[in-house]
TORBAVO-979609 format. One line per field, with one value per residue (C-alpha): residue number from 0; residue in one letter; y, z, x. Coordinates in Angstrom, 2 decimals, decimal comma, always signed. Each point is the difference from the previous one (the first is absolute). Layout:
i = (NUM; ...)
aa = (a; ...)
v = (Y; ...)
w = (Z; ...)
u = (X; ...)
END
This chain:
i = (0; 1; 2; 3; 4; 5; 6; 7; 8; 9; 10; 11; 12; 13; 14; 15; 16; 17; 18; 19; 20; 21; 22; 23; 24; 25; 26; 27; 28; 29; 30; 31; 32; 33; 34; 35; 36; 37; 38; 39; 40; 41; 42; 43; 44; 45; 46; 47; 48; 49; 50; 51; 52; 53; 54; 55; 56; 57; 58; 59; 60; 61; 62; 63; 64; 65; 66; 67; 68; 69; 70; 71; 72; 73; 74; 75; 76; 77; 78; 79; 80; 81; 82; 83; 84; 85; 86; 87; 88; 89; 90; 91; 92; 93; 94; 95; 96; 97; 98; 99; 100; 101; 102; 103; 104; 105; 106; 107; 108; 109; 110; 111; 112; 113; 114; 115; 116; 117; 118; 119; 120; 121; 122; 123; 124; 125; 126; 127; 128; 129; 130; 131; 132; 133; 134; 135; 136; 137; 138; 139; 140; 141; 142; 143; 144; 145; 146; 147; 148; 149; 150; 151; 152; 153; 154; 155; 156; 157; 158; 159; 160; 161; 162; 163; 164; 165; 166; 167; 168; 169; 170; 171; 172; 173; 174; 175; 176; 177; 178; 179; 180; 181; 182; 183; 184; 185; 186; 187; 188; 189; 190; 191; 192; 193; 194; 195; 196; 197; 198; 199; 200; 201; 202; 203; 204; 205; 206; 207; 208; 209; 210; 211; 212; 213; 214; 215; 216; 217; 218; 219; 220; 221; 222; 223; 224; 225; 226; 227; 228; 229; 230; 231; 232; 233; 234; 235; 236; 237; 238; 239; 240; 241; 242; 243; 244; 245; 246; 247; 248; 249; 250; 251; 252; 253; 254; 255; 256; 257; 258; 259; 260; 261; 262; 263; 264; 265; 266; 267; 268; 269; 270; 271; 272; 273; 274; 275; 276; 277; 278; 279; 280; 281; 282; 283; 284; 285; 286; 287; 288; 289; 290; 291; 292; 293; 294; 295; 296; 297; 298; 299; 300; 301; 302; 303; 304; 305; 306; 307; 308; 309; 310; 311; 312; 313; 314; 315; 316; 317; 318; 319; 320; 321; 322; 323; 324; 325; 326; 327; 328; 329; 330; 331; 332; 333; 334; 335; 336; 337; 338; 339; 340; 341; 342; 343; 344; 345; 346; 347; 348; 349; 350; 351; 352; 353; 354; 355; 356; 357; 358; 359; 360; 361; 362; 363; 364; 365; 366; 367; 368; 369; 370; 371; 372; 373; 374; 375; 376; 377; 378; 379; 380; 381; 382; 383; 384; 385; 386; 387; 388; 389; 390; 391; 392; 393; 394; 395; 396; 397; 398; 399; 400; 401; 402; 403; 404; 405; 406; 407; 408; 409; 410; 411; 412; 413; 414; 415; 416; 417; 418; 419; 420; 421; 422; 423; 424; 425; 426; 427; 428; 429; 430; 431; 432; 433; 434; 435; 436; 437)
aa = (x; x; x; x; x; x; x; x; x; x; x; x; x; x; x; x; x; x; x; x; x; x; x; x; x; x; x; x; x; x; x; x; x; x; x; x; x; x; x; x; x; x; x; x; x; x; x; x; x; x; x; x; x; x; x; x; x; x; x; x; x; x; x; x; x; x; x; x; x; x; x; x; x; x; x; x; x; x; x; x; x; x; x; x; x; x; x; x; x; x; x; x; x; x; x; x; x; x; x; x; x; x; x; x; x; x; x; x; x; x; x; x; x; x; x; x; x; x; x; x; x; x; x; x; x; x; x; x; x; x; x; x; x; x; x; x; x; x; x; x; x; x; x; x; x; x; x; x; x; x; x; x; x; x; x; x; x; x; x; x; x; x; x; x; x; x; x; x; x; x; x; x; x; x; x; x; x; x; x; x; x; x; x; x; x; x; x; x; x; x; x; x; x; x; x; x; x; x; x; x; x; x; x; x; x; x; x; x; x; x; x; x; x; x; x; x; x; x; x; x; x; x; x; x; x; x; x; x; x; x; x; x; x; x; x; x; x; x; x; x; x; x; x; x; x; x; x; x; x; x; x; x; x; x; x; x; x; x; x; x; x; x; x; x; x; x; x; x; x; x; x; x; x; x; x; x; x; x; x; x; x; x; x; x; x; x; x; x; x; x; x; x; x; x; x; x; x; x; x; x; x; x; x; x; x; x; x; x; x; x; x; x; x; x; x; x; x; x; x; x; x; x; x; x; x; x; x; x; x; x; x; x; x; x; x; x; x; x; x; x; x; x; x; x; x; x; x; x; x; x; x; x; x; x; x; x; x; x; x; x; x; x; x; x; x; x; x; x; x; x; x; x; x; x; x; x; x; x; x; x; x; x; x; x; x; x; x; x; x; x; x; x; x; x; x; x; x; x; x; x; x; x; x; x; x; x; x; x; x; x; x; x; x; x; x; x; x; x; x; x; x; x; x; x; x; x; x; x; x; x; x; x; x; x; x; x; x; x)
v = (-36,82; +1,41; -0,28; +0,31; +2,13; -0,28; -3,47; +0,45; -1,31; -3,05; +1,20; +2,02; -2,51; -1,03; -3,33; -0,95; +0,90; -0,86; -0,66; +2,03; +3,03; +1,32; +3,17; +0,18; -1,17; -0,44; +3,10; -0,88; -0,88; +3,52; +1,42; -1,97; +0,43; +3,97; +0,54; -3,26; +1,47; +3,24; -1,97; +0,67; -1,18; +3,32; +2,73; -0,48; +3,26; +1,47; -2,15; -2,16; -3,72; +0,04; +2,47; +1,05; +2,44; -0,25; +2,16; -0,50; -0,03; -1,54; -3,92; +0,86; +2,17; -2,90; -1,62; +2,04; -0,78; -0,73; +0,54; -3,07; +1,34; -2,02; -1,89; +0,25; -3,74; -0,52; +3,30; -1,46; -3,24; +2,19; +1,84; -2,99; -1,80; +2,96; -0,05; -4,16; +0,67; +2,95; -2,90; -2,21; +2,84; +0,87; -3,69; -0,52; +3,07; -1,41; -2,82; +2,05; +2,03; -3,39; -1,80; +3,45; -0,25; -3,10; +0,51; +2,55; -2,13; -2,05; +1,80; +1,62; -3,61; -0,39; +3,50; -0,79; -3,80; +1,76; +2,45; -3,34; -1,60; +3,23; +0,29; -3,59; +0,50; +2,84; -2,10; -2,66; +2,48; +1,42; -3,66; -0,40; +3,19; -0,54; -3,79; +1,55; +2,69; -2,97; -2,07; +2,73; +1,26; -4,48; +0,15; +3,31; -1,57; -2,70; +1,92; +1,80; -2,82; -1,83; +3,20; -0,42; -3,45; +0,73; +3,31; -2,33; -2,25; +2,50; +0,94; -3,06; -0,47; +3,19; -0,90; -3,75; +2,50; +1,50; -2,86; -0,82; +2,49; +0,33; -3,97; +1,48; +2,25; -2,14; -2,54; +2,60; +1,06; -2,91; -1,01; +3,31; -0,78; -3,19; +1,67; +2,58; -3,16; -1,47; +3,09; +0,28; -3,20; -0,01; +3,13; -1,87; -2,91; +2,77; +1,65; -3,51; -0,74; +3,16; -0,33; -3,34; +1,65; +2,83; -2,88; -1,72; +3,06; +0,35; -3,53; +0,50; +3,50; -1,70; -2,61; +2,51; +1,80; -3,32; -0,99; +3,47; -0,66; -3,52; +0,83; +3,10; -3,42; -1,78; +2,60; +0,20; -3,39; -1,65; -3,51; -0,40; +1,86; -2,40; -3,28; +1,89; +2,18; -3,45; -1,19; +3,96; +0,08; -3,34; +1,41; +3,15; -1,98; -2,40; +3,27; +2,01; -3,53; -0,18; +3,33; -0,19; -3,08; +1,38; +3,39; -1,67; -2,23; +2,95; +1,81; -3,12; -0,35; +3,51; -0,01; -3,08; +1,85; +3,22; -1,47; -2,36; +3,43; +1,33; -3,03; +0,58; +3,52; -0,80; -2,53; +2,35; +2,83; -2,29; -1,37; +3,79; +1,19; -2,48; +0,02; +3,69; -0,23; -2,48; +2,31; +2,83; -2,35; -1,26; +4,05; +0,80; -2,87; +0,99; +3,26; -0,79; -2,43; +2,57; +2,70; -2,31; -1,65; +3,97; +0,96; -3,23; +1,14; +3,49; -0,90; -2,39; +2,81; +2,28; -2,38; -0,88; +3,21; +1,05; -2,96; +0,63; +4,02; -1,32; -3,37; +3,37; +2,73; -2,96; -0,27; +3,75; +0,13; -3,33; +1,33; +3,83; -1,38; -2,40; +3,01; +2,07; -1,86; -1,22; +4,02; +0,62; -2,80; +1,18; +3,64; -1,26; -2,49; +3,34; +2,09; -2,45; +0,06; +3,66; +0,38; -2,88; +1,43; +3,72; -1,71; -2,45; -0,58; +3,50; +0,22; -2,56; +1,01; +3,64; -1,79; -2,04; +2,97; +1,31; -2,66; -0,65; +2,98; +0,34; -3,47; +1,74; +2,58; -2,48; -1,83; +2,95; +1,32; -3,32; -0,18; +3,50; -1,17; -2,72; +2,47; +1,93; -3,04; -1,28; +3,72; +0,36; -3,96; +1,04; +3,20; -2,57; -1,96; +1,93; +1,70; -3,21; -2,01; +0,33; -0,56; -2,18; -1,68; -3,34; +1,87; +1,38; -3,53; -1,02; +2,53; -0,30; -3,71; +0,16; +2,89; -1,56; +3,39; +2,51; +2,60; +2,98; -2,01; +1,24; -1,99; -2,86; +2,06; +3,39; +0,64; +1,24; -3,47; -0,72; +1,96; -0,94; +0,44; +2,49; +0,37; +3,72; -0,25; -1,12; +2,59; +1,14; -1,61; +1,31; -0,39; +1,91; +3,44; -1,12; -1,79; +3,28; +1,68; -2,21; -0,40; +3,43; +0,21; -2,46)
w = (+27,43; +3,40; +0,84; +3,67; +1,30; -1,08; -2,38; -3,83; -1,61; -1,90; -3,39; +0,19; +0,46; -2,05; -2,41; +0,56; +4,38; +1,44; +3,29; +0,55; -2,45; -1,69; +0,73; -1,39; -3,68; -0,45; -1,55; +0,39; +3,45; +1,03; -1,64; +1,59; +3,29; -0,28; +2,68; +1,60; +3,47; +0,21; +1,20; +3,71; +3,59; +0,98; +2,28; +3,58; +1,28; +3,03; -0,44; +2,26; -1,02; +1,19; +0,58; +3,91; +0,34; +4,05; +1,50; +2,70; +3,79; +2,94; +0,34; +3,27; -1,71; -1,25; -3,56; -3,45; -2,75; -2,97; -3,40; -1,64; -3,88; -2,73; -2,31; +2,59; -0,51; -3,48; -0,45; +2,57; -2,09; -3,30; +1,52; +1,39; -3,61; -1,33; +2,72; -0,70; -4,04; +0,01; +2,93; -3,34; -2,29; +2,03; +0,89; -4,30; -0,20; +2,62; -1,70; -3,27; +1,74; +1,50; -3,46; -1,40; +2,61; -0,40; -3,76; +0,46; +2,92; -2,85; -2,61; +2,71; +0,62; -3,70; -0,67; +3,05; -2,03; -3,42; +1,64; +1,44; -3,12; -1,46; +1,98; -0,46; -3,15; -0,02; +2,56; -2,50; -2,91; +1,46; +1,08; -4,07; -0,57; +2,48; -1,38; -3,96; +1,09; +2,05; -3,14; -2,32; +2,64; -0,28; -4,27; +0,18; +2,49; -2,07; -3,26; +1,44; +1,37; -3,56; -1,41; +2,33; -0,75; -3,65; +0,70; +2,12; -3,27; -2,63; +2,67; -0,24; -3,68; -0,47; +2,43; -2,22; -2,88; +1,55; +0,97; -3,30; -1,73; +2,06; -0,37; -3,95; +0,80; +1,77; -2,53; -2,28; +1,23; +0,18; -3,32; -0,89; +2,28; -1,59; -3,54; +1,57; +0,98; -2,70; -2,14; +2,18; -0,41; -3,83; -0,10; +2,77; -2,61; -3,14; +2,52; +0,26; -3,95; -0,40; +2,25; -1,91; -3,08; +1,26; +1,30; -3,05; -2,02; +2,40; -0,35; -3,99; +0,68; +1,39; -2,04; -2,42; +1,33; +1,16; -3,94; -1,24; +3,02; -1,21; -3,64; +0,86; +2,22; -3,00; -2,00; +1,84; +0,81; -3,64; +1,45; +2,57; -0,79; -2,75; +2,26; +2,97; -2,50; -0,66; +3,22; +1,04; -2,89; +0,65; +3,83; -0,68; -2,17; +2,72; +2,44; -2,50; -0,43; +3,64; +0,34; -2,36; +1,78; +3,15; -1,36; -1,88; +2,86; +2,25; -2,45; -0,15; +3,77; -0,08; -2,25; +1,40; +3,44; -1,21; -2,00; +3,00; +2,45; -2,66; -0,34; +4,16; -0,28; -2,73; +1,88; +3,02; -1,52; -1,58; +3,97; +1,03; -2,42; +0,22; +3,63; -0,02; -2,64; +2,74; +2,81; -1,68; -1,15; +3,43; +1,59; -2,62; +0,72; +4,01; -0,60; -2,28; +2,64; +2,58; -1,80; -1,02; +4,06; +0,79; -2,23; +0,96; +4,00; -0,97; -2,50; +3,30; +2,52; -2,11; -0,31; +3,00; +1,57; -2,54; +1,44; +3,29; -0,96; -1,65; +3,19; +2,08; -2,01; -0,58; +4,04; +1,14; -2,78; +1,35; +3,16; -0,61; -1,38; +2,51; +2,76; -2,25; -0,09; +3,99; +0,73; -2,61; +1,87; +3,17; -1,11; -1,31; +2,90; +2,50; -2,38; +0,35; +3,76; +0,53; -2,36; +1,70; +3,26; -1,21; -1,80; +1,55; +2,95; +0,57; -0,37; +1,70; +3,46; -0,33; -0,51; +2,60; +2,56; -0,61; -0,05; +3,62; +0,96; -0,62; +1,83; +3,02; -0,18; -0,79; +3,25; +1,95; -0,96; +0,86; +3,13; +0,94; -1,16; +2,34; +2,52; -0,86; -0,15; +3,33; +1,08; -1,61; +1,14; +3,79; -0,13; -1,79; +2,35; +2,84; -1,08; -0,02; +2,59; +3,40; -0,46; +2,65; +0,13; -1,01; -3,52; -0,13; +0,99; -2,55; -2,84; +1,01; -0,42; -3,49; -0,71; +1,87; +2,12; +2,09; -2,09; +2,20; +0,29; +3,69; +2,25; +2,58; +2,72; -0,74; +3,08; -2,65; -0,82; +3,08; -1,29; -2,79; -2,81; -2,64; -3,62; +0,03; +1,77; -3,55; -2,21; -3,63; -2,46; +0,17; -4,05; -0,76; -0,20; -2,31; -2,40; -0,20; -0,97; -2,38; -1,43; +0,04; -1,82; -2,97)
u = (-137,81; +0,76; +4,02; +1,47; +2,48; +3,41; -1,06; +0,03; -3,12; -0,11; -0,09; +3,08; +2,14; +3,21; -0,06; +3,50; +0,60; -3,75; +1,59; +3,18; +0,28; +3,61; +0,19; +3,40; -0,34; -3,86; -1,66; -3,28; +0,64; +1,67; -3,19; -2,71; +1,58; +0,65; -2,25; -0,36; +0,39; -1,88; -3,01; +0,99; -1,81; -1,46; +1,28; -1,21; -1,71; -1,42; -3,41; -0,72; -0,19; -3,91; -1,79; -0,81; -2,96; -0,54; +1,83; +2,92; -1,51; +0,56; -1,58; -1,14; -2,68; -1,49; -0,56; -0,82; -1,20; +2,08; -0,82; +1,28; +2,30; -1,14; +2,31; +3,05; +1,01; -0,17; +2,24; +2,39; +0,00; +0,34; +3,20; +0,97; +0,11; +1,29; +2,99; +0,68; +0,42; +1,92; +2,35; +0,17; +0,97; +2,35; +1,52; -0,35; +2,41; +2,19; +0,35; +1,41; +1,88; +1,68; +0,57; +1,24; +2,32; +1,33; +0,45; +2,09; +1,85; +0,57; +0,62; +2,90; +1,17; +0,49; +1,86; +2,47; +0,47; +0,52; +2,57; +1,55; +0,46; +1,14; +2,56; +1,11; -0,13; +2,57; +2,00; +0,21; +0,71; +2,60; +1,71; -0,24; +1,47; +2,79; +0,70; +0,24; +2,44; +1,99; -0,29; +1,13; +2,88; +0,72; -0,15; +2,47; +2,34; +0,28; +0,43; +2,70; +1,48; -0,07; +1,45; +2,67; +0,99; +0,23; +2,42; +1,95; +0,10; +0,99; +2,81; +0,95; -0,32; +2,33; +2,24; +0,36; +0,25; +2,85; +1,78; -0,10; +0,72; +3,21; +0,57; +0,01; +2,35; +2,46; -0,34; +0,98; +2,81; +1,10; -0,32; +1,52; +2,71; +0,56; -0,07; +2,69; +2,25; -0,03; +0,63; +2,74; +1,23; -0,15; +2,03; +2,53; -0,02; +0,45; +3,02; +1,69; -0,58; +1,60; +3,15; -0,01; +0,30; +2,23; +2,80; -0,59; +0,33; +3,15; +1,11; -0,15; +2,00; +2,80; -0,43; +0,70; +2,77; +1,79; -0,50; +1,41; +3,14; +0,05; +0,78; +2,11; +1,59; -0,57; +1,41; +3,15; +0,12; -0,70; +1,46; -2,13; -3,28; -0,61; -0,01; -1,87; -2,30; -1,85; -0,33; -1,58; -2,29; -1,64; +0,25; -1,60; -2,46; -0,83; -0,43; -1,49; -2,68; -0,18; -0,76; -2,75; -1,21; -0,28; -1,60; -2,67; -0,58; -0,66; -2,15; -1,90; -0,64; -0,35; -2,45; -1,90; +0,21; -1,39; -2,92; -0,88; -0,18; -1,68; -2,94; +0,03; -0,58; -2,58; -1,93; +0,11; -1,10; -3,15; -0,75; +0,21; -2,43; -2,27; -0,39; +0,46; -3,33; -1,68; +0,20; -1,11; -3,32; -0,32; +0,51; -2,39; -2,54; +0,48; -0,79; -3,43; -1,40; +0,80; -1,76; -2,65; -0,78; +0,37; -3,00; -1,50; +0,26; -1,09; -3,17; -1,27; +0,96; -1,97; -2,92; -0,60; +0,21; -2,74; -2,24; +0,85; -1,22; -3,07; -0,82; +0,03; -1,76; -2,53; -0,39; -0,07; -2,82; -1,57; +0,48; -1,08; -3,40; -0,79; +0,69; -2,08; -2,88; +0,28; +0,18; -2,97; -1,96; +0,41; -0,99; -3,14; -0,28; +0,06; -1,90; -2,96; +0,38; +0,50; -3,35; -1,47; +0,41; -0,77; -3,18; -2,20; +2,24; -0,18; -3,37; -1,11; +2,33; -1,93; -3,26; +0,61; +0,61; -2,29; -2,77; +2,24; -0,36; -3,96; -0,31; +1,54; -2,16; -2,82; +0,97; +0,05; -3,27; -1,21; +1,45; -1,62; -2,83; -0,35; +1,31; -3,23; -2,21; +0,96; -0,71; -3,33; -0,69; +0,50; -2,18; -2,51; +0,18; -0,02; -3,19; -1,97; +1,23; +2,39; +3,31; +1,98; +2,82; -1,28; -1,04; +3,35; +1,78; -2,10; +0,89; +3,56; +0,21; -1,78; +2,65; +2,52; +0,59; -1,96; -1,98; +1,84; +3,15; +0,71; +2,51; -1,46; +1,70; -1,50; -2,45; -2,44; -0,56; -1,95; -2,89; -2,36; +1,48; -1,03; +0,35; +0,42; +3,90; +0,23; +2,30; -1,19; +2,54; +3,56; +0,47; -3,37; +1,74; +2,88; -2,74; -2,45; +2,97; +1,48; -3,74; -0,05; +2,81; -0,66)
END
């Protein structure tokens, strides 16, 4: 099976991309189409398109004979074909090159959107980030707030302490005070029972001593002691009884007075103590439900700065990860693109130069090579038949321009024109050269 130029034959062709083969990811591809484009149009050369075996004189000389080449057309056909499908090889890579391109126009577009939402992303971490810390500098604030309040109410609770504690005291003293005036009054009361008993003791010693005058009265006055010593013994019996009286009564209200200070004092002392006994247990209960809310205010401090520690360890890690695996997906993301573009993209730009390139020089050898046809065509020409200017108005309209390409007002013009004012191709030179070169 005969294949054409720059065309792969039917048979190597791959199952899965018939129409537009992966260069990228396809194997079989890559290897079928390792040298899909060495099958080049051919180098133009110094032939000549026909061959012309008359040789150049003047037309004025008259008519030669021409020896007609053989096969001319159907090599100018064959070249021609030749030309049109290495024109569709070339438009087929084109057309790769394009939808390379605009795969990797895409792929770009979705790089720059993944860098987008990365960076929202870390926008939006960092909001979360800055709304924990604000939440845990809220929790904190209000810890130490709470903490706070409950120092302001154990001062408090120590200052009732206090107060009551001196209350205490000033109840005590004066209930001691009270004990000390009423000590003082039962030894007042004792002082006055004893001056009682000290004029009574008196009373009775000049009781006495008016008795012993009375007898030595009596004594010396026998007569009249007897009748008056009656009337002073029931006397001194009636004092003496009165006496008595009157001492037993004051013992007795004494007495009554002193045990009735005494049941005072008693019942005093009994109200001290026990209230005394109630302080304490209400100082002592203060001071437990002080300590106790203080532990209380400490344990939830504690705890909730250890969740607040833990909400925020549990973010930065949340956090760390997620910016982790954003930075990890954007390495890979411009791995594959820096590849990708070192790769196929690369490969395909350098293929595409030069398969450029050779279509420049392509189009300049065909341009010279019309150059030289046109040249060779005139000298044809001109060897056959005369050449005026209704042949060259002719040519130029089918070429849409003068063969010689001289200016209207060039005074030249008013002669017969002549295809020999015609120059040789000005690219000819370059082309030996670079054919020379390759």
């Amino acid at each position: 099976m005969a294949t054409t130029p720059g065309r792969l034959p039917d048979a190597k062709v791959c199952g899965l991309h018939k129409h537009y083969p992966d260069l990228d990811r396809c194997d079989i591809c890559r290897e079928i189409r390792a040298d899909a484009f060495q099958d080049l149009a051919p180098m133009p050369t110094l032939k000549q398109a026909f061959p012309v075996v008359a040789p150049l004189s003047d037309k004025r000389l008259g008519c030669m004979d021409v020896r007609h080449p053989a096969g001319v057309l159907q090599k100018l056909q064959a070249a021609e074909d030749q030309a049109g499908e290495w024109a569709v090889d070339r438009h087929e890579a084109q057309e790769i090159l394009e939808k390379e391109r605009r795969r990797l126009h895409l792929q770009k577009h979705q790089a720059s959107k993944a860098e987008r939402a990365v960076d929202a992303a870390i926008k939006a971490g960092v909001v979360q980030v800055a709304h924990a810390n604000q939440a845990a500098e809220d929790r904190r604030r209000r810890g130490e707030q709470n903490l706070q309040a409950l120092e302001v109410q154990v001062r408090q609770a120590e200052v009732l302490s206090e107060e009551a504690q001196r209350e205490a005291h000033l109840r005590k003293t004066e209930a001691t005070s009270l004990a000390e005036q009423e000590h003082t009054h039962a030894m007042e009361v004792e002082e006055l029972l004893r001056l009682a008993r000290e004029n009574t003791s008196a009373a009775r010693q000049r009781v006495e001593e008016a008795e012993v005058g009375s007898r030595k009265r009596l004594e010396e006055r026998d007569s009249e002691i007897k009748r008056e010593m009656l009337e002073l013994h029931t006397r001194v019996e009636l004092a003496r009884q009165e006496a008595e009286s009157r001492v037993q009564k004051v013992q007795k209200s004494c007495a009554t007075i002193l045990n009735a200070k005494q049941e005072e004092v008693a019942k005093a002392k009994e109200s001290i103590g026990y209230r005394i006994g109630v302080e304490a247990q209400r100082n002592v209960a203060a001071k437990e439900e002080a300590n106790r809310r203080r532990h209380e205010a400490e344990h939830r401090l504690i705890a909730d700065r250890h969740g607040i520690k833990q909400h925020v360890t549990a973010l930065e890690e949340d956090l760390g990860g997620h910016l982790q695996r954003v930075q990890h997906r954007e390495d890979r993301t411009r791995r594959h693109c820096q590849e990708f573009e070192a790769g196929a993209v690369n490969l395909l730009s350098s293929k595409a130069d030069s398969l450029w390139s050779e279509a420049r020089r392509k189009e300049d050898c065909a341009k010279a090579s019309l150059e030289q046809t046109a040249y060779v065509l005139g000298h044809h020409y001109k060897s056959r038949w005369q050449y005026t200017p209704t042949v060259d108005l002719k040519v130029s309209t089918i070429l849409q321009g003068c063969l010689h390409g001289r200016p209207s007002d060039d005074p030249i013009m008013l002669m017969p024109p002549s295809p020999r004012v015609l120059s040789p191709p000005a690219e000819l030179p370059r082309l030996v050269a670079i054919s020379d070169t390759t």
